[in-house]
Backbone bond lengths (Angstrom), bond angles and torsions (degrees), N, CA, C in turn:
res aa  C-N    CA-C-N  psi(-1)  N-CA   C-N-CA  omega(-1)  CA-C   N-CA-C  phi
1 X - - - 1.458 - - 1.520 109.74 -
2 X 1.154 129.92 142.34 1.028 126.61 177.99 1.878 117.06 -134.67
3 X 1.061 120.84 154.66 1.097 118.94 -163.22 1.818 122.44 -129.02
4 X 1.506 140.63 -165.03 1.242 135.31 -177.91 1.546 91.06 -147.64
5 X 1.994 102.32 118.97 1.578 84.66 152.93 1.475 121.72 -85.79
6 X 1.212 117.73 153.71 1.339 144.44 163.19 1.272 127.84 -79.04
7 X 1.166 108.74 -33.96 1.769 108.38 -169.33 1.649 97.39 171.34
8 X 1.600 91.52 136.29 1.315 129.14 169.90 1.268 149.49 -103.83
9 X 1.232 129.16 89.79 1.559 128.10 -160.26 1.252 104.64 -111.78
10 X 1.628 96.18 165.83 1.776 109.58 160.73 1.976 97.09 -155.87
11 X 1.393 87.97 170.65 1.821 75.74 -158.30 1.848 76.99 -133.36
12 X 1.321 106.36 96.22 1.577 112.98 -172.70 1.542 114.44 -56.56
13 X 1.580 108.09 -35.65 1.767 112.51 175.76 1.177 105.21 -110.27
14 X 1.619 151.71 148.51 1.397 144.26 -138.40 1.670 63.95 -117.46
15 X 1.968 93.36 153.19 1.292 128.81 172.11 1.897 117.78 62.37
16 X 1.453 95.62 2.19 1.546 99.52 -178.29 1.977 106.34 -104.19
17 X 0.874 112.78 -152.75 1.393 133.07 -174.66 1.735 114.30 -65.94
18 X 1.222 90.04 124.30 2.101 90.33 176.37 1.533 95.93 -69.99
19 X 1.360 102.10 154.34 1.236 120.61 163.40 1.798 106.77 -114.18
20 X 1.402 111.32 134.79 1.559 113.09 164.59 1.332 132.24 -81.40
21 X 1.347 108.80 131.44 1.868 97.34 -178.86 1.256 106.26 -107.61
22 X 1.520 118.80 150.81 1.628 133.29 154.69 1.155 97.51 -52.65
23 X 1.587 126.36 -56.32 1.655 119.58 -143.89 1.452 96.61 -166.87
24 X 1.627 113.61 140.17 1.754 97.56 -171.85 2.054 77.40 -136.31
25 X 1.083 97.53 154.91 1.550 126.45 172.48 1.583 107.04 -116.87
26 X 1.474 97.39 135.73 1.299 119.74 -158.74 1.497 105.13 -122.75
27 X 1.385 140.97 125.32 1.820 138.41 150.26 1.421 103.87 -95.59
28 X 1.362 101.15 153.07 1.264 120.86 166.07 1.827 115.81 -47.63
29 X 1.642 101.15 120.71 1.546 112.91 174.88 1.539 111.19 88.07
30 X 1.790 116.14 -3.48 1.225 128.64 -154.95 1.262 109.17 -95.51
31 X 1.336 136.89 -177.85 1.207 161.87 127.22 1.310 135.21 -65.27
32 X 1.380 117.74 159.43 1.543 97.50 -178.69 2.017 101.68 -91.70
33 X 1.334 104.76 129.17 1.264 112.31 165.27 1.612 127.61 -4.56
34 X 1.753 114.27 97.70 1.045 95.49 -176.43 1.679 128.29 97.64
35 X 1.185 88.43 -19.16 1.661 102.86 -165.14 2.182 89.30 -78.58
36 X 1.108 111.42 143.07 1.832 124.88 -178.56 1.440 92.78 27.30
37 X 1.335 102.16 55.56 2.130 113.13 163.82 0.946 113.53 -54.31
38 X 1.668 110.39 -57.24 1.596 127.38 167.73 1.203 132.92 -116.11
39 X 1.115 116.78 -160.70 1.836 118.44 -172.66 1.139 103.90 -177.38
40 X 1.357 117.60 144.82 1.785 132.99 147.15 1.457 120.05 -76.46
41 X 1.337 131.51 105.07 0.960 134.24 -170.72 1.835 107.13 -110.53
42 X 1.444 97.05 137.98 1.729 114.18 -161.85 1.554 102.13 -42.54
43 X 0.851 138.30 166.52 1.831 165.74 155.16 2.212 78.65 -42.31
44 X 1.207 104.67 -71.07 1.204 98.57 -146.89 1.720 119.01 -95.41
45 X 1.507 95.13 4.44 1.628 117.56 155.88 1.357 117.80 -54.86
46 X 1.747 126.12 130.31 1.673 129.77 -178.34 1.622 94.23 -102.89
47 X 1.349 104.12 106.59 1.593 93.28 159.22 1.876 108.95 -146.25
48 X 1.232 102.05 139.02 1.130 108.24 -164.00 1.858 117.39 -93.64
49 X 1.530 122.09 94.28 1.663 99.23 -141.39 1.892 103.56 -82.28
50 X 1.510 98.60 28.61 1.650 89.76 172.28 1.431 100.27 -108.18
51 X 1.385 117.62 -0.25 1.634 103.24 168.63 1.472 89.88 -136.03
52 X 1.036 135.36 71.07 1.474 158.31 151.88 1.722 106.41 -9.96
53 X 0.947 138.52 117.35 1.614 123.53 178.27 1.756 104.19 -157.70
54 X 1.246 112.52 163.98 1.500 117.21 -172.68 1.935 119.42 -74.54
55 X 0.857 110.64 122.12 1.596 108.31 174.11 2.004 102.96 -122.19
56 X 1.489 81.03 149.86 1.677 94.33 159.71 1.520 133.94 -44.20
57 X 1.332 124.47 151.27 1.149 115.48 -156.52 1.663 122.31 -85.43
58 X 1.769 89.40 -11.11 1.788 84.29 166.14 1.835 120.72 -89.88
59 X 1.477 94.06 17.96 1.817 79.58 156.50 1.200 122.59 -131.10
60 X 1.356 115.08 55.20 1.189 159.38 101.14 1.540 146.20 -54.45
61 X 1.532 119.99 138.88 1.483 112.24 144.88 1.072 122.65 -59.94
62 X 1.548 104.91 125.76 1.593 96.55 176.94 1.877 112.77 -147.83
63 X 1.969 99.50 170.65 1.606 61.35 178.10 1.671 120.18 -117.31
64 X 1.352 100.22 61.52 1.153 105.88 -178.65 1.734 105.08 -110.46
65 X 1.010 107.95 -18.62 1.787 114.72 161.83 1.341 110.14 -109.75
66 X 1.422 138.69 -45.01 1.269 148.13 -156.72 1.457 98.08 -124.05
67 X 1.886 112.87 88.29 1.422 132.31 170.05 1.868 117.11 -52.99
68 X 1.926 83.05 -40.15 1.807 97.44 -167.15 1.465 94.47 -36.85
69 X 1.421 137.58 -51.27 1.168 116.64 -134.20 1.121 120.05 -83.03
70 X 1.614 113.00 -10.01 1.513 113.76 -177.46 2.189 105.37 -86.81
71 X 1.266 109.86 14.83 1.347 106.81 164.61 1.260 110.21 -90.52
72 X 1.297 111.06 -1.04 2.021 105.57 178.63 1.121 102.63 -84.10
73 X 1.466 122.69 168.47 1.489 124.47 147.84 1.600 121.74 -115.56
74 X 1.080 123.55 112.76 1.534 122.56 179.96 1.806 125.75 -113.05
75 X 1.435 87.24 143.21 1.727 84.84 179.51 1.952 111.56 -142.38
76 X 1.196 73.23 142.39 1.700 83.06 -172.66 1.267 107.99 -103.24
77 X 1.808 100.17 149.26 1.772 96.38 165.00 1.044 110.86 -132.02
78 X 1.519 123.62 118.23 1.510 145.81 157.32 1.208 111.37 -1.72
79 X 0.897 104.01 -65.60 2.223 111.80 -176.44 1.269 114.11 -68.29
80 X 1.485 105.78 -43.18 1.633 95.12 178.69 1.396 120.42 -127.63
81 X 1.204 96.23 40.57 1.396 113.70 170.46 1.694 108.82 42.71
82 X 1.282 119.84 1.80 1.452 121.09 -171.72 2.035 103.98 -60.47
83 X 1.283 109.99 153.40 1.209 118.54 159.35 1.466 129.01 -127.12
84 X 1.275 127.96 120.89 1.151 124.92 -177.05 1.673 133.81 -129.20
85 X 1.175 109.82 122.28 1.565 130.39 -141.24 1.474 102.56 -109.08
86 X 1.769 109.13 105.18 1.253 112.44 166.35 1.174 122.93 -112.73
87 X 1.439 127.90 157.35 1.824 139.29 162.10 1.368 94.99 -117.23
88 X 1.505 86.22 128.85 1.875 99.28 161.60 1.427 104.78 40.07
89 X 1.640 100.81 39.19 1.951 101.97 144.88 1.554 93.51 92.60
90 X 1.603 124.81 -28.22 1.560 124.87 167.05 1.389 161.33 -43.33
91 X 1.168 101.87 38.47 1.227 84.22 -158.78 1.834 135.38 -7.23
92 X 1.624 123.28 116.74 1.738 113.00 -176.48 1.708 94.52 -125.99
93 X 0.816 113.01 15.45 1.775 111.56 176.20 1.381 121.09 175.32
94 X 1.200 127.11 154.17 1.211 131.67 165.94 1.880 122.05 -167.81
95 X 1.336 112.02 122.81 1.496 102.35 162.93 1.299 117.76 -131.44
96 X 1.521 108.71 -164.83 1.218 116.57 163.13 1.661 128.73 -70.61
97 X 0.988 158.74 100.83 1.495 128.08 -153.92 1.417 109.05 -82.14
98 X 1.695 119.86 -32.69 1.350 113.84 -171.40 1.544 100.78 -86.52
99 X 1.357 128.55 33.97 1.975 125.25 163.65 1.925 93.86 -135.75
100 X 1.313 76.56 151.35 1.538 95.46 -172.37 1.607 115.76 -55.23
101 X 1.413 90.25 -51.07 1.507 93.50 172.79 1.430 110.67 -60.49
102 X 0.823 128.41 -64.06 1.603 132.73 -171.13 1.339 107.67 -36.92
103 X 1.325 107.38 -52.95 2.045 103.03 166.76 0.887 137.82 -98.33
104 X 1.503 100.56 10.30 1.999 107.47 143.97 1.440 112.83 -61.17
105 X 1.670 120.81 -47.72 1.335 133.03 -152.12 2.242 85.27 -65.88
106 X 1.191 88.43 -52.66 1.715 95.09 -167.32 1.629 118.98 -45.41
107 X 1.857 95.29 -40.31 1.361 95.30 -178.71 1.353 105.46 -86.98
108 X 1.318 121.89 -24.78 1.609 102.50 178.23 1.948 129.04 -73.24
109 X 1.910 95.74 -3.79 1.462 93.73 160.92 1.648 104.38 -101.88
110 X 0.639 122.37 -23.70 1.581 113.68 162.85 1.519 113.03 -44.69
111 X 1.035 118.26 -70.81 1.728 122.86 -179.01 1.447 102.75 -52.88
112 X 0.778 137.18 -27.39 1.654 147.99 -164.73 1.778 96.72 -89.66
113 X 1.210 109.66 -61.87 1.378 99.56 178.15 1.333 128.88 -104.69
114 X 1.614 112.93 13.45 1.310 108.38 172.64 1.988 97.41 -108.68
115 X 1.410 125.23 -6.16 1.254 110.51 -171.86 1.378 131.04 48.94
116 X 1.199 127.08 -151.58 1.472 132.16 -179.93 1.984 101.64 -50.98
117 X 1.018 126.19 -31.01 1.482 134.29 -175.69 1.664 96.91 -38.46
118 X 1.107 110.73 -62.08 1.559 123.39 -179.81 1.099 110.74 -71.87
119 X 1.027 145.37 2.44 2.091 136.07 177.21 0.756 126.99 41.93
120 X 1.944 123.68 38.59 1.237 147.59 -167.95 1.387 121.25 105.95
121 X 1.057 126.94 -156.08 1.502 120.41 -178.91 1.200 109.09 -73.31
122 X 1.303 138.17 137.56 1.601 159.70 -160.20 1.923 93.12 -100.97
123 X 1.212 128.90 129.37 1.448 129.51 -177.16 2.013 72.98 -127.08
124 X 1.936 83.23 131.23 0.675 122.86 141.85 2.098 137.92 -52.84
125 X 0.840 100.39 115.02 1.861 108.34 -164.31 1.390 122.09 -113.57
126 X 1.162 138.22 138.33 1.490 143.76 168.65 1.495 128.20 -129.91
127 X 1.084 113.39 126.49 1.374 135.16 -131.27 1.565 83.63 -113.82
128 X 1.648 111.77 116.89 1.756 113.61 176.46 1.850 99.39 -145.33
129 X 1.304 95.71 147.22 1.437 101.20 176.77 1.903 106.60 113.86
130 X 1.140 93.04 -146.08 1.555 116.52 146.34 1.684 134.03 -56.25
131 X 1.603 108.96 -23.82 1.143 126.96 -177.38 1.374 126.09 -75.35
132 X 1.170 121.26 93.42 1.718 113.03 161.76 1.324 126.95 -108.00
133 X 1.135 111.25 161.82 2.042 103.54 177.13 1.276 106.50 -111.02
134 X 1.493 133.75 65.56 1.168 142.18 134.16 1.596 109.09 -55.25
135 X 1.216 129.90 167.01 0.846 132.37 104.66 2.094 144.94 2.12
136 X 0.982 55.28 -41.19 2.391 75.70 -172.62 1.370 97.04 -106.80
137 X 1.591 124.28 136.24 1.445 131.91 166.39 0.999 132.68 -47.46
138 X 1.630 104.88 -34.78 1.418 130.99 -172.20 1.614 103.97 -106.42
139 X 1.215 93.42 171.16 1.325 90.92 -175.44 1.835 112.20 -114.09
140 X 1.537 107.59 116.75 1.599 113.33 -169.32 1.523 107.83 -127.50
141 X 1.189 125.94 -168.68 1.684 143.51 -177.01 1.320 93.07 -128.90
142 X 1.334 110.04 139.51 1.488 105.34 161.58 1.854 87.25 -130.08
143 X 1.350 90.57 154.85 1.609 134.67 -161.55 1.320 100.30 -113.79
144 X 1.163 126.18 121.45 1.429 142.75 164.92 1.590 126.39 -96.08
145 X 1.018 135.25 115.42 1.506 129.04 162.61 1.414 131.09 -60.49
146 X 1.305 130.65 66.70 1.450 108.30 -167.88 2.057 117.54 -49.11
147 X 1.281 107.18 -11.75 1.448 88.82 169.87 1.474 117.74 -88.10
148 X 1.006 121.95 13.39 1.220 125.40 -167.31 1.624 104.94 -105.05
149 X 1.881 96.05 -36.51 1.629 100.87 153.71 1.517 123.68 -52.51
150 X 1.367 110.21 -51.33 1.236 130.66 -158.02 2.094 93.29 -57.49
151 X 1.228 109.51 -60.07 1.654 119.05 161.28 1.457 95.16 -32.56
152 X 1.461 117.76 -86.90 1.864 99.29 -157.74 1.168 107.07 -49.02
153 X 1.443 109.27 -31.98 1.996 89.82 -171.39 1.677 100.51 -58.40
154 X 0.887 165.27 15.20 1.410 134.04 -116.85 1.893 69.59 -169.53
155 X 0.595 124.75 -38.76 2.021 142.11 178.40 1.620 87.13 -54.28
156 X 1.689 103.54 -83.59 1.811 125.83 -153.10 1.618 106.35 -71.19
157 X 1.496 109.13 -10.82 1.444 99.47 -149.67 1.178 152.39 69.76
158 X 1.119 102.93 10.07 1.922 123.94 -158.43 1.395 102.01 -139.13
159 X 1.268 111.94 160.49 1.674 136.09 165.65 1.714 102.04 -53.90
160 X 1.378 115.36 140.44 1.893 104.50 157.56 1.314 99.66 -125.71
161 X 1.124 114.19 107.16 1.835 105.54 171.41 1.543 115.87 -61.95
162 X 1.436 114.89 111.22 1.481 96.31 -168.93 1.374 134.74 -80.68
163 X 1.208 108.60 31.72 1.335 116.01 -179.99 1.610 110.31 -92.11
164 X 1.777 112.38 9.24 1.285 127.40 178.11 1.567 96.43 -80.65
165 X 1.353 112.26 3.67 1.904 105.56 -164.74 1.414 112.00 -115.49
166 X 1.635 101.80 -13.49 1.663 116.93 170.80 1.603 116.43 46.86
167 X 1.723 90.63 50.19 1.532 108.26 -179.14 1.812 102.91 -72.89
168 X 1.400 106.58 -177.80 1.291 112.65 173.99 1.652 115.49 -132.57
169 X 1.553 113.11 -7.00 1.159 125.14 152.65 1.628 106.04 -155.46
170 X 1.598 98.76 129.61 1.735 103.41 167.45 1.312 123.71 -105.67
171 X 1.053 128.79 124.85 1.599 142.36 -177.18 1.589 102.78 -94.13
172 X 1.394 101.01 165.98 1.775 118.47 167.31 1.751 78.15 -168.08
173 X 1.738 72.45 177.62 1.514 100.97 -175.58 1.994 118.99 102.47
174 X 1.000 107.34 2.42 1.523 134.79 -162.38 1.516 102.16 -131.41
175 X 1.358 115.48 131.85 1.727 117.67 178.60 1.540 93.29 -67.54
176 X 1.446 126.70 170.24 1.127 148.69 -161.70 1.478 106.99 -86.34
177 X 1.131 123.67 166.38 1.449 130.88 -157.38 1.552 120.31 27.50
178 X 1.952 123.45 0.45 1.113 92.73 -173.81 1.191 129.92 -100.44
179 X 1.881 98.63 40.39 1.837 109.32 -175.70 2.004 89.39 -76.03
180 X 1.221 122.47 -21.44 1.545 109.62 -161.09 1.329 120.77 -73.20
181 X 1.881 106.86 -17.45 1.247 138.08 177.84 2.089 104.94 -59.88
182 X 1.621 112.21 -34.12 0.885 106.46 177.16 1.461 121.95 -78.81
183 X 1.495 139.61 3.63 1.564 142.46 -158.54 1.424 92.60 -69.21
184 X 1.317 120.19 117.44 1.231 109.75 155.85 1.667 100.24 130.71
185 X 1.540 115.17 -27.50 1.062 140.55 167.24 1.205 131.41 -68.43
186 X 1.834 117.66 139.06 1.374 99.77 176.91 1.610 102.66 -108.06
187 X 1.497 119.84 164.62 1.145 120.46 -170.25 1.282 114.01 -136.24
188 X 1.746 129.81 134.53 1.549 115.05 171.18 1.912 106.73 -80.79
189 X 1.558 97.78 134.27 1.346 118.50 160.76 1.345 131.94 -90.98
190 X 1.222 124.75 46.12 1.396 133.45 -167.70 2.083 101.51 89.38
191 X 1.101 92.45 -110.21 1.930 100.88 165.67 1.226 110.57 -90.35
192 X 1.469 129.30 -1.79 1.454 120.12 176.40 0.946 118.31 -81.82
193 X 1.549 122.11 158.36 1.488 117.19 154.32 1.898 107.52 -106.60
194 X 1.309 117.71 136.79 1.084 126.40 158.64 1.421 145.10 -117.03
195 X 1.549 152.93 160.86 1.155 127.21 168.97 1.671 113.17 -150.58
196 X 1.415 101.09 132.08 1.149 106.94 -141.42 1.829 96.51 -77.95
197 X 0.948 105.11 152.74 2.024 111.06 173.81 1.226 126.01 -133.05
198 X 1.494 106.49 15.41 1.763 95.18 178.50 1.842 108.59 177.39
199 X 0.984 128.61 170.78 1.534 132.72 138.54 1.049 113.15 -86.40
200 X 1.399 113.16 153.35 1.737 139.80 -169.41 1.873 93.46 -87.03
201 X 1.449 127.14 95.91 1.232 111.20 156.92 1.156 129.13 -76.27
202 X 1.574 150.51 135.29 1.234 140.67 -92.95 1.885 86.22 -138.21
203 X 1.322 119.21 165.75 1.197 103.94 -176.36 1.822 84.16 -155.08
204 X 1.699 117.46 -177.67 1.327 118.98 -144.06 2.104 91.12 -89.87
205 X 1.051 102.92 -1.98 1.661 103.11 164.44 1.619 120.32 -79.67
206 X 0.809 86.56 7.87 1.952 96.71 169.96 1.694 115.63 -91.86
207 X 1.593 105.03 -26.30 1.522 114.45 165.26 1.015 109.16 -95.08
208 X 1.125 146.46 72.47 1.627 151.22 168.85 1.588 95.84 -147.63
209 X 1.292 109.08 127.22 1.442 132.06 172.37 1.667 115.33 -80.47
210 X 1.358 95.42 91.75 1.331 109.72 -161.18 2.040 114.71 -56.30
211 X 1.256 88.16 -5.69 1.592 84.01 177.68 1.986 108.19 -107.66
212 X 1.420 109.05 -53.96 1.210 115.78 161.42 1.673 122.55 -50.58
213 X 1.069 107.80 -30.47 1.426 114.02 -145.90 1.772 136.46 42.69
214 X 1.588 88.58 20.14 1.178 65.86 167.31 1.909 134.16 -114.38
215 X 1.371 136.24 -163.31 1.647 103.76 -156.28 1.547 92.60 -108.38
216 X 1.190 102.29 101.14 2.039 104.98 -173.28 1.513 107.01 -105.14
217 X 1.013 127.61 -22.06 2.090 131.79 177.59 1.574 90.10 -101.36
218 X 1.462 81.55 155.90 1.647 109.75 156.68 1.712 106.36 -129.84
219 X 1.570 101.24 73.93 1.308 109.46 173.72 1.677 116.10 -63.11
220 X 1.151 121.27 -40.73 1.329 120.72 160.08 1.131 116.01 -11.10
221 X 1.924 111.10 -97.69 1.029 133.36 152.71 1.673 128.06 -9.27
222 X 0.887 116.80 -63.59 1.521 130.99 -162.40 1.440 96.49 -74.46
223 X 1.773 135.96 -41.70 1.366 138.13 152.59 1.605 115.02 -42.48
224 X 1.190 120.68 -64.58 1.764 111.32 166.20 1.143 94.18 -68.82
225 X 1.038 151.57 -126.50 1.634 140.73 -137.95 1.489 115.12 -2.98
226 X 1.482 122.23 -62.51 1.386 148.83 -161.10 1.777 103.49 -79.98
227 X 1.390 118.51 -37.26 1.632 101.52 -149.05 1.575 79.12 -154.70
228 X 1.619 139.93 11.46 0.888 125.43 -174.30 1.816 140.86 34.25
229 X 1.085 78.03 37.45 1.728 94.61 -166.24 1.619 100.49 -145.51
230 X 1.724 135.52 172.05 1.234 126.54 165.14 1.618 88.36 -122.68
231 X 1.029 135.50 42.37 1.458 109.33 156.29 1.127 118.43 -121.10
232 X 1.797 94.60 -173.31 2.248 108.99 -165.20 1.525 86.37 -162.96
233 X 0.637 77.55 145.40 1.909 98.89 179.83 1.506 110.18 71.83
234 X 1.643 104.44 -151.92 1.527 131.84 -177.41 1.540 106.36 -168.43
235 X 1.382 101.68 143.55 1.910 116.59 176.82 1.653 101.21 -93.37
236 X 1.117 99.27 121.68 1.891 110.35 150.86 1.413 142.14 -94.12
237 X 1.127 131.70 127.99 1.346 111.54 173.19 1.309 97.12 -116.90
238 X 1.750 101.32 150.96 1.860 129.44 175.85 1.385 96.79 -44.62
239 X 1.576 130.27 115.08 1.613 127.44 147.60 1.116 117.53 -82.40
240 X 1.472 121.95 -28.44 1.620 136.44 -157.74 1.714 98.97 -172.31
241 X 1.761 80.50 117.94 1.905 96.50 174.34 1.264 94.85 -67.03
242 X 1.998 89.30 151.78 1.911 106.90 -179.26 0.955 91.13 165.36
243 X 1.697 94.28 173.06 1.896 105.68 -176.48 1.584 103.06 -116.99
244 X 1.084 89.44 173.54 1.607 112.70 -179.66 1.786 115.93 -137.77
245 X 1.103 126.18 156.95 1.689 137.52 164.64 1.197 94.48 -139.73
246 X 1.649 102.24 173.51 1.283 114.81 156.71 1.538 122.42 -76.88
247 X 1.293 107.94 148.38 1.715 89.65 -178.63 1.893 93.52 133.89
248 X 1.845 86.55 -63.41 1.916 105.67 -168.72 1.597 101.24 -44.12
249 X 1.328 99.91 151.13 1.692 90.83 164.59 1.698 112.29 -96.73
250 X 1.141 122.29 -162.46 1.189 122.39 -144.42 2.044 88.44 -143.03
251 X 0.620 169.46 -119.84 1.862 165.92 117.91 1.370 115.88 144.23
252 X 1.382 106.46 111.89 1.187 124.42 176.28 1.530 108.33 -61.74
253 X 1.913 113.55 139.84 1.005 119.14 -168.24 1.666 114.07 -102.04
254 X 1.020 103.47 129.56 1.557 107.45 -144.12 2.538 91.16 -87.43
């Protein structure tokens, strides 16, 4: 089977704003560049950032408890590591993340606008090594089907913008659900090699309206109801460094 990506993200601070790529480069066992670089970690989270290591996702901001955050808009820049944090088109903050000051400025609008949500001041975190703040220990891509969206919509009755699924590459061109057919499989990604290890089981951050923020679906729900199952997507891990665009196809290796 072979497939078309569509669109490319990485979400540089966990629970904030996707960023789109032209073209992402991939190493073996890796991530895409950048992708859960950083994190807001709770007031009452222990993490030590000279031995950097993976924790669970509630000690964190996130937006599977904490909706507010998908009403911001944020954008990062590669070179200068700057971050900059808008509402309603505004700029209300911005720093550097890799200088101290710069992620003082970040966490002190965080505490400011997340309140008690955060359990004191939220410290800012950076994730080096082996370490990412996904979700997953390891570090993978998950792959989205937009027809597989196109099915739930077709469930709820409604639009799903799928950026509620916080994929890292979305495909079409493939009937719906049959990315799950690949688990176990390895797949070419343009020049990559990949291999797929799992379905994405779905958690209550899939109902958060990634532009509003606020929590209007019960996508959860509507997946068991609809397909008796809670998942959307598939996890990859790097077999063979390479690049990818949109455009490349995606083809399972038979």
């Amino acid at each position: 089977m072979k497939a078309e990506i569509s669109t490319i993200y990485r979400y540089p601070v966990k629970g904030l704003s996707p960023e789109i790529l032209t073209a992402a480069k991939v190493d073996v066992g890796g991530a895409l560049p950048r992708d859960r670089g950083f994190a807001l970690a709770l007031g009452s989270t222990r993490f030590d950032g000279a031995t950097p290591h993976w924790l669970p996702k509630s000690s964190f901001l996130a937006l599977v408890k904490n909706e507010k955050l998908a009403a911001l808009e944020t954008v990062f820049d590669d070179e200068s590591g700057d971050l900059q944090i808008l509402r309603g088109g505004k700029q209300v903050a911005h720093g550097k993340l890799t200088d101290p000051i710069g992620r003082a400025v970040i966490e002190d609008f965080f505490s400011a606008y997340m309140h008690d949500e955060s359990r004191g001041k939220p410290r800012l975190v950076e994730a080096k090594g082996e370490t990412i703040f996904t979700d997953q220990k390891k570090k993978v891509l998950s792959i989205i089907n937009l027809a597989s969206i196109r099915d739930l919509e077709r469930v709820v009755g409604k639009s799903i913008d799928p950026v509620r699924f916080r994929g890292n590459i979305y495909i079409d061109g493939v009937d719906p659900w049959s990315e799950f057919n690949w688990v176990d499989k390895d797949v070419q990604c343009g020049s990559a090699g990949l291999h797929i290890t799992e379905r994405i089981g779905r958690c209550a951050a899939i109902n958060v309206d990634p532009v509003t923020g606020e929590r209007n679906m019960n996508l959860v729900k509507s997946l068991q109801e609809g397909f008796s199952h809670r998942d959307l997507g598939i996890f990859a891990t790097v077999s063979q460094a390479g690049s990818f665009t949109p455009g490349d196809t995606l083809k399972v290796i038979d």
